[in-house]
TORPA-4810 file (N, C-alpha, C, O; in nm, 3 decimals):
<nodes>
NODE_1_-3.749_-1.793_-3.525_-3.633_-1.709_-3.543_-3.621_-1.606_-3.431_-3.536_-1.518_-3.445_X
NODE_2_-3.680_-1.608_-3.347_-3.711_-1.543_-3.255_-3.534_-1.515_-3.119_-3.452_-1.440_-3.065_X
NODE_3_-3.569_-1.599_-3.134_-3.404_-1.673_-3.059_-3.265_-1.612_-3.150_-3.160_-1.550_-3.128_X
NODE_4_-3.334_-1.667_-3.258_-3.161_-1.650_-3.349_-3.162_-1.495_-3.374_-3.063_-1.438_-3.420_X
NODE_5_-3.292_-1.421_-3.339_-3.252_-1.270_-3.331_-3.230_-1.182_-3.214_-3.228_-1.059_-3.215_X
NODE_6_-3.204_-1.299_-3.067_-3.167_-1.229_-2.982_-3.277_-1.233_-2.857_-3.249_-1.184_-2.747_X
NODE_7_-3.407_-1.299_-2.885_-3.483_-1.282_-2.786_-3.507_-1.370_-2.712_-3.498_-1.474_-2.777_X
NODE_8_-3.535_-1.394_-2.603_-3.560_-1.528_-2.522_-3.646_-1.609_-2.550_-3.634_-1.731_-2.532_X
NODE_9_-3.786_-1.528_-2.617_-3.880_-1.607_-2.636_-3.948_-1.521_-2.785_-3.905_-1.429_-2.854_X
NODE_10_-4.092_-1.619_-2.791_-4.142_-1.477_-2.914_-4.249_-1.598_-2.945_-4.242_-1.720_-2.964_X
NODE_11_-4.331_-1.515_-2.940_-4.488_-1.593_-2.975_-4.504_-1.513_-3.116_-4.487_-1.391_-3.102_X
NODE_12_-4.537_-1.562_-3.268_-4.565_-1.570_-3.352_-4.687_-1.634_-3.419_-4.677_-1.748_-3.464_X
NODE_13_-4.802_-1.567_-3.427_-4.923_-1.600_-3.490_-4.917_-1.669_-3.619_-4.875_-1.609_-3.718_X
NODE_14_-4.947_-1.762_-3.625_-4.990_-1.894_-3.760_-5.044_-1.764_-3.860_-5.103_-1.663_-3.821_X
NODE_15_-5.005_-1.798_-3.999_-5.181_-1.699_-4.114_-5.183_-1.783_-4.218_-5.111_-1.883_-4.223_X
NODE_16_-5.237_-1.762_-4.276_-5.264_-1.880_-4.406_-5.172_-1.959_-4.437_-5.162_-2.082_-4.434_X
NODE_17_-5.063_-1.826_-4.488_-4.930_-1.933_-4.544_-4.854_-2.034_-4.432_-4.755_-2.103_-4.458_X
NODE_18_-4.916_-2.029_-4.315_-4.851_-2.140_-4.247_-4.891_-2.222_-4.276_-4.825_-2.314_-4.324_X
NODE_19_-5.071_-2.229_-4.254_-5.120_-2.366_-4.250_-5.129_-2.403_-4.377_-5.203_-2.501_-4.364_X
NODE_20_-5.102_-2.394_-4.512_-5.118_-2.403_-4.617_-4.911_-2.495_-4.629_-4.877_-2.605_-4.673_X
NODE_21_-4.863_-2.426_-4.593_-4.725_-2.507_-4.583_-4.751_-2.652_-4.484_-4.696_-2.758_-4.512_X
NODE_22_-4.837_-2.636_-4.373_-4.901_-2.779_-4.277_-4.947_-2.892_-4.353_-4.933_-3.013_-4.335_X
NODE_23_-5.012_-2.818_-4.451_-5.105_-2.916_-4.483_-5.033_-3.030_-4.573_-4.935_-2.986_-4.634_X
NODE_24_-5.052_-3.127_-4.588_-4.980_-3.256_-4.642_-4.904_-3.311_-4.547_-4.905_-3.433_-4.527_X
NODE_25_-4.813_-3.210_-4.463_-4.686_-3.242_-4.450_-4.693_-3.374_-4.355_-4.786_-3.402_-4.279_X
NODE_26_-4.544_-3.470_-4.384_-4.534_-3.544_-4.283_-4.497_-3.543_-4.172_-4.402_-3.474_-4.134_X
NODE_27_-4.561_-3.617_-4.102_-4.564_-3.627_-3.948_-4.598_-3.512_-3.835_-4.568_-3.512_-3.715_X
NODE_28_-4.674_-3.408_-3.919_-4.705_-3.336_-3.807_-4.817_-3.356_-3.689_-4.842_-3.294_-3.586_X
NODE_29_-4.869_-3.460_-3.747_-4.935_-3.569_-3.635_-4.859_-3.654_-3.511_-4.903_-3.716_-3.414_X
NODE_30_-4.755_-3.633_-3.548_-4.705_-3.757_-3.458_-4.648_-3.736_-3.309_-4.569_-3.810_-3.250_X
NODE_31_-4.692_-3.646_-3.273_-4.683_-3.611_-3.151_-4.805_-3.643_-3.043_-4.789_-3.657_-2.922_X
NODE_32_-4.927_-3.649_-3.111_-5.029_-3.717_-3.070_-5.140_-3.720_-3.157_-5.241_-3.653_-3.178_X
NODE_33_-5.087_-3.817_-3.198_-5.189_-3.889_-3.335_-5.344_-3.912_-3.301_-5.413_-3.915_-3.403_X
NODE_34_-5.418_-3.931_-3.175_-5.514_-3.981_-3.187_-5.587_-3.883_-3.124_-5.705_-3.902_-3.094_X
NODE_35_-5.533_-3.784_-3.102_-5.596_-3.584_-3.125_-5.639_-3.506_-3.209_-5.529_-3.476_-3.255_X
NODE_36_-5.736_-3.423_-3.292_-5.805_-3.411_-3.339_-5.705_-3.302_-3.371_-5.636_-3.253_-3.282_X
NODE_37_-5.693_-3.252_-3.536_-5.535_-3.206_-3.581_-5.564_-3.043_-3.556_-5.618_-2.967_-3.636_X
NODE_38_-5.510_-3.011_-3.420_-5.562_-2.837_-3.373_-5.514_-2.763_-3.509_-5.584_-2.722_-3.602_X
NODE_39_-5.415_-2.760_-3.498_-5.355_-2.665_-3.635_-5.458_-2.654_-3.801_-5.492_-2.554_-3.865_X
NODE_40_-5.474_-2.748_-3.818_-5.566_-2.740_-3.911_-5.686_-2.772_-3.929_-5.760_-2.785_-4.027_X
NODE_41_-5.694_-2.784_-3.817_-5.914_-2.801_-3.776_-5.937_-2.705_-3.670_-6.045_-2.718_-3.613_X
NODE_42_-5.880_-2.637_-3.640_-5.970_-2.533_-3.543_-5.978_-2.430_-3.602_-5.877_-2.360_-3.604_X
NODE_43_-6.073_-2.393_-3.654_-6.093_-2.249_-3.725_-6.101_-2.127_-3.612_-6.087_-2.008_-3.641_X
NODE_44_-6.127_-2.181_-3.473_-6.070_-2.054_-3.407_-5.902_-2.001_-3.385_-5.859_-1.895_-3.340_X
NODE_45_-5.838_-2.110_-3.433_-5.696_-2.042_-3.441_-5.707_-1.950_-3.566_-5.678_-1.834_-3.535_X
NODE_46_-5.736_-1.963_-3.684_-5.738_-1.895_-3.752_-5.780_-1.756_-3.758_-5.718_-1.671_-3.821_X
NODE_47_-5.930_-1.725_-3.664_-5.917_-1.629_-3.637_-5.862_-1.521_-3.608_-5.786_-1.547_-3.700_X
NODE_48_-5.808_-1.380_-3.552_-5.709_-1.308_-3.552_-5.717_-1.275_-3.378_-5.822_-1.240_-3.324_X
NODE_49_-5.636_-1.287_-3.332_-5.611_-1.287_-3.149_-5.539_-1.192_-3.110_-5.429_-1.185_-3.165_X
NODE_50_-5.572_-1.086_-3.003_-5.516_-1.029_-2.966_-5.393_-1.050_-2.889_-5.418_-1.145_-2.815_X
NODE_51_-5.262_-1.007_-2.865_-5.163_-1.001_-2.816_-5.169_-0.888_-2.686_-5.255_-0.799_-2.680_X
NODE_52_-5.106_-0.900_-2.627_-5.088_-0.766_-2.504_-5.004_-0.688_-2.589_-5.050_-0.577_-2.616_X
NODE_53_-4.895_-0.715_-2.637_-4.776_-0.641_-2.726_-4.756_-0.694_-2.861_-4.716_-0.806_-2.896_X
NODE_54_-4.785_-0.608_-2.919_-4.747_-0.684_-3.071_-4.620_-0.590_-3.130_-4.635_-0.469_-3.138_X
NODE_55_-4.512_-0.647_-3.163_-4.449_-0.606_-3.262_-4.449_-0.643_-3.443_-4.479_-0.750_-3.495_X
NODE_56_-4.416_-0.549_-3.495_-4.384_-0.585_-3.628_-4.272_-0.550_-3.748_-4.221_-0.445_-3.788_X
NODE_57_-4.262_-0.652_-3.774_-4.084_-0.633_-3.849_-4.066_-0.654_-4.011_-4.104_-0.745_-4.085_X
NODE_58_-3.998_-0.539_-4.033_-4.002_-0.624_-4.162_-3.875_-0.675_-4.249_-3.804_-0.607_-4.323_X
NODE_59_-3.870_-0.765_-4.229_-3.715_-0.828_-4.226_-3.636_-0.786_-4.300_-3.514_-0.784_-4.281_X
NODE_60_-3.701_-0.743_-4.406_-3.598_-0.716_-4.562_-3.518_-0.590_-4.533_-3.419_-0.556_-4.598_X
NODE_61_-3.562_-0.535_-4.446_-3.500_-0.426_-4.394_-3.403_-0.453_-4.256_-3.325_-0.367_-4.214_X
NODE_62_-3.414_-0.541_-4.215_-3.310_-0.584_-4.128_-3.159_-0.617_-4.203_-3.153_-0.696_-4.298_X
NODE_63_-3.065_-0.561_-4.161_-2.935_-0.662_-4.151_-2.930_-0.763_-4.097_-2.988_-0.810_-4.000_X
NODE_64_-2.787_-0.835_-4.225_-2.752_-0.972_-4.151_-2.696_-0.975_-4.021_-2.593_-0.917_-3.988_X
NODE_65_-2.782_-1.056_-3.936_-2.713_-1.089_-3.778_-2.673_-1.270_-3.791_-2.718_-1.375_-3.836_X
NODE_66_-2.509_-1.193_-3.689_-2.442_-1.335_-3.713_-2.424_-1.374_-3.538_-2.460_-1.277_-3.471_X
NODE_67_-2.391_-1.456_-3.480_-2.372_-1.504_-3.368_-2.199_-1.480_-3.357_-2.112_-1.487_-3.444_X
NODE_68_-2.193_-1.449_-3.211_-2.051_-1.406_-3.156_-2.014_-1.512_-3.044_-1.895_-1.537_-3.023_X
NODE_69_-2.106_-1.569_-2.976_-2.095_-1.630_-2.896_-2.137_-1.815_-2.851_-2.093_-1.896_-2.933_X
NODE_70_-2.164_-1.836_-2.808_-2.227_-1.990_-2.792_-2.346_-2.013_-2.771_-2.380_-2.130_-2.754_X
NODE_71_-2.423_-1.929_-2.767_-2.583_-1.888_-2.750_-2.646_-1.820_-2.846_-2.589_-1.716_-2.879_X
NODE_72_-2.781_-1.852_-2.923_-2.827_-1.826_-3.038_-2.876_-1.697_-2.945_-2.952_-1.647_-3.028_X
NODE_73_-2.883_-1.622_-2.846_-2.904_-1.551_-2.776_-2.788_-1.422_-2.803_-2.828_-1.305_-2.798_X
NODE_74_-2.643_-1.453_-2.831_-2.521_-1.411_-2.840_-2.529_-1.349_-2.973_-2.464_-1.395_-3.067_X
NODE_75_-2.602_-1.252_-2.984_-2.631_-1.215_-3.098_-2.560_-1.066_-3.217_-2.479_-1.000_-3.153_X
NODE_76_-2.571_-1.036_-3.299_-2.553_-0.841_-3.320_-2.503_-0.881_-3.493_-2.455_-0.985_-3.536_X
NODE_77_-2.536_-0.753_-3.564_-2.615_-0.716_-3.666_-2.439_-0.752_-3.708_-2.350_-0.742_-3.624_X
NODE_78_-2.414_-0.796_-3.855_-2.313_-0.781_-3.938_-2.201_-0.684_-3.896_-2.085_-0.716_-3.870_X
NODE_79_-2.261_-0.548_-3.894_-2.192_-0.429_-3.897_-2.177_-0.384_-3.773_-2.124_-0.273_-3.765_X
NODE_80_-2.216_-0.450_-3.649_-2.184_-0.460_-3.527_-2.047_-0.478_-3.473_-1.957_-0.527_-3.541_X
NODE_81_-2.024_-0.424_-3.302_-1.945_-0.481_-3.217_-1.876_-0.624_-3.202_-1.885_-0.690_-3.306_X
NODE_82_-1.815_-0.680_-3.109_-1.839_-0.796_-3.011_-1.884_-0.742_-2.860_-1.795_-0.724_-2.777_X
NODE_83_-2.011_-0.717_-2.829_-2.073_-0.659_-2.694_-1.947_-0.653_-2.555_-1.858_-0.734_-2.530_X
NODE_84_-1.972_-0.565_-2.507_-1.887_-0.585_-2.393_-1.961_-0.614_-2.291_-2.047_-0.537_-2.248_X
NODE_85_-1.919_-0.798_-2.213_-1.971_-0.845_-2.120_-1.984_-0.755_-1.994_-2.097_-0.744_-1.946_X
NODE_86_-1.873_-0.687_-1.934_-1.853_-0.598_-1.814_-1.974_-0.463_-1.847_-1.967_-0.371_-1.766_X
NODE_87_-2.044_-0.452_-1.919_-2.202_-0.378_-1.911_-2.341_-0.433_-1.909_-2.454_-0.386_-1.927_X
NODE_88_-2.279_-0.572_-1.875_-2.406_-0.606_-1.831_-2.419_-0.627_-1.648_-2.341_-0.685_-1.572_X
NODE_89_-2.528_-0.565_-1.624_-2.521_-0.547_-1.510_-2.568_-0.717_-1.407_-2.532_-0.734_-1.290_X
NODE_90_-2.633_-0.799_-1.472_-2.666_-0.936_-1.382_-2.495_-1.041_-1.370_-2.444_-1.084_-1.473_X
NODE_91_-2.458_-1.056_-1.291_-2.354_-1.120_-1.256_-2.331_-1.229_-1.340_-2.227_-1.251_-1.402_X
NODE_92_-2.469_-1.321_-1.341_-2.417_-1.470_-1.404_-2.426_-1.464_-1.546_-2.382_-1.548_-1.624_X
NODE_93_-2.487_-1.355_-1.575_-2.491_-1.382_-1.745_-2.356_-1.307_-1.791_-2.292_-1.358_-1.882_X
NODE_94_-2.315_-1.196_-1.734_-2.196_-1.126_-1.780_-2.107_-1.252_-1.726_-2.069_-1.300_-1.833_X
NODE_95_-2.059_-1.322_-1.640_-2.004_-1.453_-1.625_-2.036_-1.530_-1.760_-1.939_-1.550_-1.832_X
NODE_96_-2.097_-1.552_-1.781_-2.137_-1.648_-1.921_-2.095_-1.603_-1.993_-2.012_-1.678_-2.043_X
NODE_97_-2.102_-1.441_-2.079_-2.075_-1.402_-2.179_-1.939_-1.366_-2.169_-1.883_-1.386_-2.277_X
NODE_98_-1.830_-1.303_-2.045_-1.742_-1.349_-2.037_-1.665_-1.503_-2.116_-1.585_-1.501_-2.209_X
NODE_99_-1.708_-1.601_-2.059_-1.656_-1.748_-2.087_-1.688_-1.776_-2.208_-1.622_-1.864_-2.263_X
NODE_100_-1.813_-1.699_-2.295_-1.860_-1.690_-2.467_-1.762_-1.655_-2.519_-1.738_-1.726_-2.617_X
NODE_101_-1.646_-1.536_-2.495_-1.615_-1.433_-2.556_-1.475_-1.529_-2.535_-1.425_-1.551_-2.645_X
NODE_102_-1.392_-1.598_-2.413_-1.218_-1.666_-2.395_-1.287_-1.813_-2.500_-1.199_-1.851_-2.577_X
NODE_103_-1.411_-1.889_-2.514_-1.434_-1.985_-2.552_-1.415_-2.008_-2.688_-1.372_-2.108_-2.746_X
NODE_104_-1.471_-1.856_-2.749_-1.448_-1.810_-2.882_-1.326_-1.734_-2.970_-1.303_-1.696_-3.085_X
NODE_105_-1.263_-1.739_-2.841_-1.100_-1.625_-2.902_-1.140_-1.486_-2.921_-1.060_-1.428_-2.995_X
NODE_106_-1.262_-1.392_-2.870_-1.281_-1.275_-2.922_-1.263_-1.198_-2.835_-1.261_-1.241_-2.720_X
NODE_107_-1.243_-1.041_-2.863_-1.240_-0.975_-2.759_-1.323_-0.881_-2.771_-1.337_-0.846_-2.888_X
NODE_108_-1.415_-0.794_-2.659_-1.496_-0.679_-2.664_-1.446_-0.596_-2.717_-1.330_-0.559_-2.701_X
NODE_109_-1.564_-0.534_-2.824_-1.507_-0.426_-2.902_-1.491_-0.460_-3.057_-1.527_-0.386_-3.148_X
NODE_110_-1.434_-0.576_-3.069_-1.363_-0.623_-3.201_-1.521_-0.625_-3.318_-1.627_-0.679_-3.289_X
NODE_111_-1.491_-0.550_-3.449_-1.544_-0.539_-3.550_-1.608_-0.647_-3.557_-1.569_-0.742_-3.489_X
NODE_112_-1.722_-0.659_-3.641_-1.750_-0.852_-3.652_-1.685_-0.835_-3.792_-1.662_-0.950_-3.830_X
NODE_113_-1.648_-0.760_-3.876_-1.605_-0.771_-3.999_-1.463_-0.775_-3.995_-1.394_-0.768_-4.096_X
NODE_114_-1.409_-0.787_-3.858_-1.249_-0.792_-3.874_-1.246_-0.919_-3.818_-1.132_-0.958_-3.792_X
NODE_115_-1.349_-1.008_-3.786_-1.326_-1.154_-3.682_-1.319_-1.233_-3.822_-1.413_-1.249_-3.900_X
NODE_116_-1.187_-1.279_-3.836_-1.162_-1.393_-3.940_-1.230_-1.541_-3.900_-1.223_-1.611_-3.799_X
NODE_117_-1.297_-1.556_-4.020_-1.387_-1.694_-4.011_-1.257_-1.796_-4.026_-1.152_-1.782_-4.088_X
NODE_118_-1.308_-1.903_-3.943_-1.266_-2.045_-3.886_-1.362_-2.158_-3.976_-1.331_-2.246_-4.056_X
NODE_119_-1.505_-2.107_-3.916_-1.584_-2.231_-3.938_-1.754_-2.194_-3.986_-1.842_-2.163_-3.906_X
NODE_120_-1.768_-2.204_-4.107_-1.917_-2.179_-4.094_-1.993_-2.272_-4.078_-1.949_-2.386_-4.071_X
NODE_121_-2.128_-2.242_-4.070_-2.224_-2.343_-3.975_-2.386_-2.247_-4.080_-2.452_-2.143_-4.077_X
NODE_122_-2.376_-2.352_-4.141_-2.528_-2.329_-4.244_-2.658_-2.437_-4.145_-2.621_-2.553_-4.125_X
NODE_123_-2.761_-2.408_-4.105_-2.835_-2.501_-4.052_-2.903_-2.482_-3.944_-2.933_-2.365_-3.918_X
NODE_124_-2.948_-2.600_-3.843_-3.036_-2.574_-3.728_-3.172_-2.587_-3.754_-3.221_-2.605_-3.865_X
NODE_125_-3.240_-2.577_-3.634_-3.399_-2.605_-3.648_-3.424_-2.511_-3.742_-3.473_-2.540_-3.851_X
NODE_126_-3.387_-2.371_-3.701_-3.518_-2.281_-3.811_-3.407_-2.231_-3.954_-3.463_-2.188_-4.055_X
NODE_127_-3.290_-2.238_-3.952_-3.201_-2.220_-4.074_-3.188_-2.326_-4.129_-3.125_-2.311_-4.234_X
NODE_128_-3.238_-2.495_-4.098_-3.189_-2.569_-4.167_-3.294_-2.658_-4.274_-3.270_-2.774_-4.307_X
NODE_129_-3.423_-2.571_-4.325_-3.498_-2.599_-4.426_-3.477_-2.655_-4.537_-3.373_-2.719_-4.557_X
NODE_130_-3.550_-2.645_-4.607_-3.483_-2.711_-4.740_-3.474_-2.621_-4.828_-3.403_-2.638_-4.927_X
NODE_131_-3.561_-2.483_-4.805_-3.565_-2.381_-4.923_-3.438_-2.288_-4.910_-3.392_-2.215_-4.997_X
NODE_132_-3.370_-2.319_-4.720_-3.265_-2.286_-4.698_-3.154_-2.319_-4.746_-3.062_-2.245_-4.779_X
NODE_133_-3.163_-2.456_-4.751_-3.031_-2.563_-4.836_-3.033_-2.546_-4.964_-2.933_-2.560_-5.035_X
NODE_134_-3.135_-2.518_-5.001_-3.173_-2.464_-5.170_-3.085_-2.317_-5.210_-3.033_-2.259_-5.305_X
NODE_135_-3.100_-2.312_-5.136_-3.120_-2.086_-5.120_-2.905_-2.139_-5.128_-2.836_-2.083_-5.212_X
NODE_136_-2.843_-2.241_-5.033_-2.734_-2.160_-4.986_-2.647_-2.245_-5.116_-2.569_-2.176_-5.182_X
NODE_137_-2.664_-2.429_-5.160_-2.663_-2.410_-5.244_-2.640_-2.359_-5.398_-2.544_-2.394_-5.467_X
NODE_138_-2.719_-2.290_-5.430_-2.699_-2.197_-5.531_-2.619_-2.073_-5.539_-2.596_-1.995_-5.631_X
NODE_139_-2.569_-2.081_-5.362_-2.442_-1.991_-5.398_-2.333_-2.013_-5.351_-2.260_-1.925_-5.305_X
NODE_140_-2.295_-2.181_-5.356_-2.195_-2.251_-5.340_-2.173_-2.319_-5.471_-2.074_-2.383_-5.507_X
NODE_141_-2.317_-2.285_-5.558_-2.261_-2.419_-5.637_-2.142_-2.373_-5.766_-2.171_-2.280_-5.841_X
NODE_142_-2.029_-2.439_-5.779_-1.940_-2.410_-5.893_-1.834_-2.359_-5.791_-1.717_-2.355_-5.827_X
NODE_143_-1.867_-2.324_-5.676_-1.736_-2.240_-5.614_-1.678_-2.355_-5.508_-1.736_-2.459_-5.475_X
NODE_144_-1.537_-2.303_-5.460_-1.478_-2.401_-5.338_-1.479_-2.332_-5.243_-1.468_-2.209_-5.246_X
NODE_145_-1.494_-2.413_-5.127_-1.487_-2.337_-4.997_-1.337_-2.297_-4.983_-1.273_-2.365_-5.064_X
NODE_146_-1.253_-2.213_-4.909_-1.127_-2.180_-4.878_-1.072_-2.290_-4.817_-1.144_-2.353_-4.739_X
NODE_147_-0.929_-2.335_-4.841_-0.910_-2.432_-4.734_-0.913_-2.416_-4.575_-0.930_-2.495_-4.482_X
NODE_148_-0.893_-2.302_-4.583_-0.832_-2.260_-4.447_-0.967_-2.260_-4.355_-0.958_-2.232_-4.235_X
NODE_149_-1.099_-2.293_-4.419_-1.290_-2.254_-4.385_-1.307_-2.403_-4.362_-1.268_-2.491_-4.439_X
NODE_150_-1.388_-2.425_-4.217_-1.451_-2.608_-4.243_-1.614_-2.495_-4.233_-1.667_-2.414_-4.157_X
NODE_151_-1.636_-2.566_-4.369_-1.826_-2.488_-4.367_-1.863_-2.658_-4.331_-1.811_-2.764_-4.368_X
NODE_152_-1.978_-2.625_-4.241_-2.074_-2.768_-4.226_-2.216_-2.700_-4.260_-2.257_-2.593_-4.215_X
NODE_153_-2.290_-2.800_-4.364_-2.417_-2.810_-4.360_-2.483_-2.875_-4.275_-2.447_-2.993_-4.283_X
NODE_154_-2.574_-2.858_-4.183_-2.644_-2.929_-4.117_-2.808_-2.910_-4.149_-2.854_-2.797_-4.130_X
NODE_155_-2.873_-2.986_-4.184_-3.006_-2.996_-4.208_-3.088_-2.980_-4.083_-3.019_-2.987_-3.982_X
NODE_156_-3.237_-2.958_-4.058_-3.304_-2.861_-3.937_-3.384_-3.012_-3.934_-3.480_-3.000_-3.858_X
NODE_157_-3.377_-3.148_-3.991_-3.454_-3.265_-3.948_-3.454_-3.375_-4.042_-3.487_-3.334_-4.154_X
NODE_158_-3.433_-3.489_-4.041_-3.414_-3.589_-4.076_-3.531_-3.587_-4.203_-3.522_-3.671_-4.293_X
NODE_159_-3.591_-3.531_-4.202_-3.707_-3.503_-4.383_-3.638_-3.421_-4.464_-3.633_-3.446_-4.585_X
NODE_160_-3.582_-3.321_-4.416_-3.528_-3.259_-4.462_-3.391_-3.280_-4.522_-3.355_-3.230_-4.628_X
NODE_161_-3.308_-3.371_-4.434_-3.194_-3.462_-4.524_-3.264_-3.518_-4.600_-3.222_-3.495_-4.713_X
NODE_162_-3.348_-3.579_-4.602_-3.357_-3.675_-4.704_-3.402_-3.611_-4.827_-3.372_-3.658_-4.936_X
NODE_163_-3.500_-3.465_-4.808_-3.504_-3.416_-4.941_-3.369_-3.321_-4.985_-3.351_-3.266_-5.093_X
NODE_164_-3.320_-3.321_-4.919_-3.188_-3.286_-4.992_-3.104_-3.357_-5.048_-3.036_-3.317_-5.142_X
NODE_165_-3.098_-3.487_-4.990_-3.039_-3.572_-5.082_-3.124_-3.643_-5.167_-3.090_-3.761_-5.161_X
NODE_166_-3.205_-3.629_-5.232_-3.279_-3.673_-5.298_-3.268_-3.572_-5.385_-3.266_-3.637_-5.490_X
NODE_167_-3.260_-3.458_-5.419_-3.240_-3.327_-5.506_-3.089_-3.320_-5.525_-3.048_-3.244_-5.612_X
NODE_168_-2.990_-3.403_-5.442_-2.819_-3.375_-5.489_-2.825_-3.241_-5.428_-2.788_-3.164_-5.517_X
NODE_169_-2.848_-3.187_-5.340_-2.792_-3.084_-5.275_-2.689_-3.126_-5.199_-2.605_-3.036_-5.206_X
NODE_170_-2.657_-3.197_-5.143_-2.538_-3.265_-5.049_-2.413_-3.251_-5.146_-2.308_-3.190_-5.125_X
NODE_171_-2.455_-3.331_-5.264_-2.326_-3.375_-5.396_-2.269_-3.189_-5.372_-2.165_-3.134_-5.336_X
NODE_172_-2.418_-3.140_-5.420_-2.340_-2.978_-5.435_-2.273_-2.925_-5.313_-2.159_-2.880_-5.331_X
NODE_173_-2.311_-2.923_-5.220_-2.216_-2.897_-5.100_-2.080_-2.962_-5.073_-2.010_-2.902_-4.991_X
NODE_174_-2.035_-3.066_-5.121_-1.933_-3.199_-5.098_-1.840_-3.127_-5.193_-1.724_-3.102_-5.160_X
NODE_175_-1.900_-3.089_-5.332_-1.855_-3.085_-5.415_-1.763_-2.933_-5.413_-1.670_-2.901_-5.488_X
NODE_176_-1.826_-2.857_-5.302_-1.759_-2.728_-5.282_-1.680_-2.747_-5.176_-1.645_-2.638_-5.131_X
NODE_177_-1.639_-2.831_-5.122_-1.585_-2.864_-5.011_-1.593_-2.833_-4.874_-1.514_-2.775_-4.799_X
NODE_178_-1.749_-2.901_-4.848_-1.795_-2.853_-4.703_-1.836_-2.987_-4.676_-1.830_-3.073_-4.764_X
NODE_179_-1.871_-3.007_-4.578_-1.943_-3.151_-4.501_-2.080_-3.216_-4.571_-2.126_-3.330_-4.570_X
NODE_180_-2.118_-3.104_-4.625_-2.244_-3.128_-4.699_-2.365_-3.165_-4.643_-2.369_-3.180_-4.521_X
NODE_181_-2.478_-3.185_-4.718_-2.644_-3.182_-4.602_-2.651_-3.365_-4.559_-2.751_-3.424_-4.519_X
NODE_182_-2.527_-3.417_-4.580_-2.538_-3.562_-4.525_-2.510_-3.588_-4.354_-2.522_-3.696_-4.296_X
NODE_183_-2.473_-3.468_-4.297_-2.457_-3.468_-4.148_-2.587_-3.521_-4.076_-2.700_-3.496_-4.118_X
NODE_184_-2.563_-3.589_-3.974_-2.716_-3.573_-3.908_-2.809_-3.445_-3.845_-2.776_-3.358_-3.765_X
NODE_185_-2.911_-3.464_-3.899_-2.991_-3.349_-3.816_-3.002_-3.327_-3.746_-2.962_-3.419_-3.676_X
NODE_186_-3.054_-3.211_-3.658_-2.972_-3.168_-3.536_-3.033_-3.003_-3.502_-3.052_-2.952_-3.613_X
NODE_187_-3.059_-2.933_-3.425_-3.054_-2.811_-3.379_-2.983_-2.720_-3.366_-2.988_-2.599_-3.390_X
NODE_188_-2.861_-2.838_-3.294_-2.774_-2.749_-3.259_-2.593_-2.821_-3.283_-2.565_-2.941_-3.279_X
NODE_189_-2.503_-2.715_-3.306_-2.376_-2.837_-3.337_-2.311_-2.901_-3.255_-2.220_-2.842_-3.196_X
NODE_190_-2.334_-3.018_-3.232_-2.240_-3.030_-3.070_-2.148_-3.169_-3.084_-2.074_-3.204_-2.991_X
</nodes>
């Protein structure tokens, strides 16, 4: 999530509850199967490692951040702006975020709570889980989407469709009138 909150990169330390979510799972071998499984046989990862910089967050206290632009990079909090490209001082990225901002119909400045939704987009590698599809779901289910809204579900990997449709989470999404978790999996929408 590192990305979808704006940062370029972000190294995140494994702790129990990761490898404890690893364990069973399928195919996390399959990238090189006949390697000895680091993630859950090296007890020196487990150990605790120093960082040069550590930050720490605690999410529940964060606001919702929604994307403004075409880059999970293109980021700012609910109750935010739309950034103004002409303050950023590197040429090619204010060029980019420029072409984010005519690509998207928005203009610098504009409320994100006054930018009328078009299209939502539930999903992706790290939003498109299953506890996610679960989570969104349950607060679609019984209601219709607006006509005037195309919501797409997209699932974060082809296991993950399949346990969603295997639980009728799709039916429930279809059934509210969105694309539902039968799209192919995917990262990103293109």
């Amino acid at each position: 999530m590192s990305i979808e909150g704006g940062a370029r990169a972000g190294l995140i330390a494994p702790d129990e509850k990761a490898f404890e979510f690893l364990k069973g799972r399928r195919n996390r071998r399959r990238a090189n199967p006949g390697r000895r499984d680091v993630l859950l046989g090296n007890a020196a990862l487990r150990r605790r490692r120093a960082f040069d910089h550590e930050i720490r967050l605690d999410a529940a206290k964060l606001p919702p951040i929604v994307t403004w632009g075409t880059s999970p990079e293109d980021v700012v909090s609910i109750t935010g702006v739309v950034p103004d490209p002409d303050q950023i001082a590197d040429e090619a990225k204010r060029l980019s975020k420029h072409r984010a901002l005519n690509y998207m119909g928005l203009k610098a400045g504009t409320r994100i709570t006054d930018i009328k939704l078009d299209r939502i987009f539930i999903g992706s590698c790290t939003n498109g889980r299953i506890e996610d599809l679960r989570a969104a779901a349950k607060v679609v289910a019984g209601k219709t989407v607006n006509g005037n809204l195309n919501a797409m579900i997209v699932p974060g990997s082809g296991l993950v469709k399949e346990q969603a449709e295997a639980e009728g989470l799709d039916k429930i999404f279809i059934k509210a009138g969105s694309s539902g978790a039968s799209r192919a999996a995917r990262c990103a929408l293109r």
